[in-house]
C-alpha positions as CSV (number, residue, x, y, z in Angstrom):
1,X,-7.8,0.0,-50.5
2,X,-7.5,0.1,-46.6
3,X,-5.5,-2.6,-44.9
4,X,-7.5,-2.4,-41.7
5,X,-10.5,-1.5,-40.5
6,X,-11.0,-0.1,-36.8
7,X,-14.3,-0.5,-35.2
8,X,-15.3,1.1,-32.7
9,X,-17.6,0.0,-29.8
10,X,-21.3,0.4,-30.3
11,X,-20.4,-0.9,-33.8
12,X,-18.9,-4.3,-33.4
13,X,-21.1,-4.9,-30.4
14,X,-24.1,-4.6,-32.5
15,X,-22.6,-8.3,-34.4
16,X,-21.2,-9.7,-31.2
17,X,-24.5,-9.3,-29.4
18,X,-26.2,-10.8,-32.2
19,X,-23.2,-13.7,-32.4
20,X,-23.0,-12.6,-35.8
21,X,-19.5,-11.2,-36.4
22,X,-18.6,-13.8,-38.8
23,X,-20.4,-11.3,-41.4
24,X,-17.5,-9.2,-40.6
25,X,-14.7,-12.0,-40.7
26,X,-16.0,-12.9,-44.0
27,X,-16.1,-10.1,-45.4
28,X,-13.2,-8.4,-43.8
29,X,-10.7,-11.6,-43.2
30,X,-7.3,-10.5,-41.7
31,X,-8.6,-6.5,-41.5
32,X,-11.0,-6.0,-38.4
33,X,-9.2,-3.9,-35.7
34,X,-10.1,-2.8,-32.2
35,X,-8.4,0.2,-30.9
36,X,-7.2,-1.0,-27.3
37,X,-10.0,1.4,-25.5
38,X,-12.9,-0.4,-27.5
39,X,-11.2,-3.9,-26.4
40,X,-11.1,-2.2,-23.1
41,X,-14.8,-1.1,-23.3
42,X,-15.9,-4.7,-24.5
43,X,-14.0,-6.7,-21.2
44,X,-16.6,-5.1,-19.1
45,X,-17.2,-7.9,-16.0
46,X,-20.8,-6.8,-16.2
47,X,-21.4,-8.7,-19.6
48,X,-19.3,-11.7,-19.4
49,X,-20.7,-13.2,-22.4
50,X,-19.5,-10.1,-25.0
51,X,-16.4,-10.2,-23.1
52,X,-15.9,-13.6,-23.7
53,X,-16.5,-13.3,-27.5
54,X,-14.3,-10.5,-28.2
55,X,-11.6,-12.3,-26.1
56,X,-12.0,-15.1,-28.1
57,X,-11.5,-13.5,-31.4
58,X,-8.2,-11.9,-30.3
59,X,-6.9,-14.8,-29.7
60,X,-7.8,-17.1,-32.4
61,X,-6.3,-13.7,-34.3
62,X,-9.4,-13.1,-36.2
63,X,-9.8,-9.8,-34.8
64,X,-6.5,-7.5,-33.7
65,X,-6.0,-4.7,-31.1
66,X,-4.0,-1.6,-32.1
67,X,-3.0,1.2,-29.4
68,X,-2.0,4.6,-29.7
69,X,1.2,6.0,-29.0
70,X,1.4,8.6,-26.5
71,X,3.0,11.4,-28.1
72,X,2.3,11.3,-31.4
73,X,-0.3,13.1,-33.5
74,X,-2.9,10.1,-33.2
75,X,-2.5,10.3,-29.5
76,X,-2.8,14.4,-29.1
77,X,-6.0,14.1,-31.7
78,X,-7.8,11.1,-29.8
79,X,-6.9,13.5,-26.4
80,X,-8.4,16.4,-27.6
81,X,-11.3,14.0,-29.0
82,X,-11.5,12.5,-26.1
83,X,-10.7,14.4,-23.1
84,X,-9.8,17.7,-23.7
85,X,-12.2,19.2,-27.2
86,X,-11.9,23.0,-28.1
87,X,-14.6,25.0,-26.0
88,X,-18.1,24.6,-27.1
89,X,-17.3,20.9,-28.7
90,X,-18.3,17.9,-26.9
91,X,-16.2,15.1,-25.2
92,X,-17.0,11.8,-27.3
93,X,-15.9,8.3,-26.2
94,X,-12.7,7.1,-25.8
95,X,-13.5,4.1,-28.1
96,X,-15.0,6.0,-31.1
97,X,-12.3,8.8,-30.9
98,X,-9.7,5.9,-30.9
99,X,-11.4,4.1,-33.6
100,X,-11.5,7.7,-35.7
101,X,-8.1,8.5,-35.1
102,X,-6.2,5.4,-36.0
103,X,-4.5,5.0,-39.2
């Protein structure tokens, strides 16, 4: 079984727009992760109130944030996801290629 599970933006916004990620508490207590970019991505000023949430979860500790280490091989994949794909591939966004590269 996987210890943690990493979320990436569009996904945990769906339940924090809805004010309904206590589905995911309950079912996932102690194992929801944000890669720092989706935490990131989530403190945008412009929507204070999804901010606020996802601010709020961190530090009640229901939800943790995880970065990736530069210079490692999470950090060169999420680069190459991210910034930098083989020619012909498309860039994705720096949340989901976080939230696919962590461990």
């Amino acid at each position: 079984m996987t210890d943690q599970l990493f979320f990436d933006t569009d996904c945990i916004s769906a339940f924090l727009w809805v004010k309904e990620e206590n589905i995911l508490l309950k079912l996932y207590p102690n194992r929801v992760v944000l890669p720092k970019q989706v935490f990131q991505e989530l403190s945008n000023p412009s929507i204070p109130h999804i901010k606020r949430r996802v601010h709020d979860l961190c530090l009640k500790g229901e939800v943790l944030t995880k970065e990736i280490v530069v210079n490692t091989d999470e950090y060169a994949l999420y680069h190459e996801l991210a910034a930098s794909p083989p020619k012909g591939e498309r860039i994705i966004g720096k949340g989901e290629a976080a939230a696919l590269r962590l461990p």
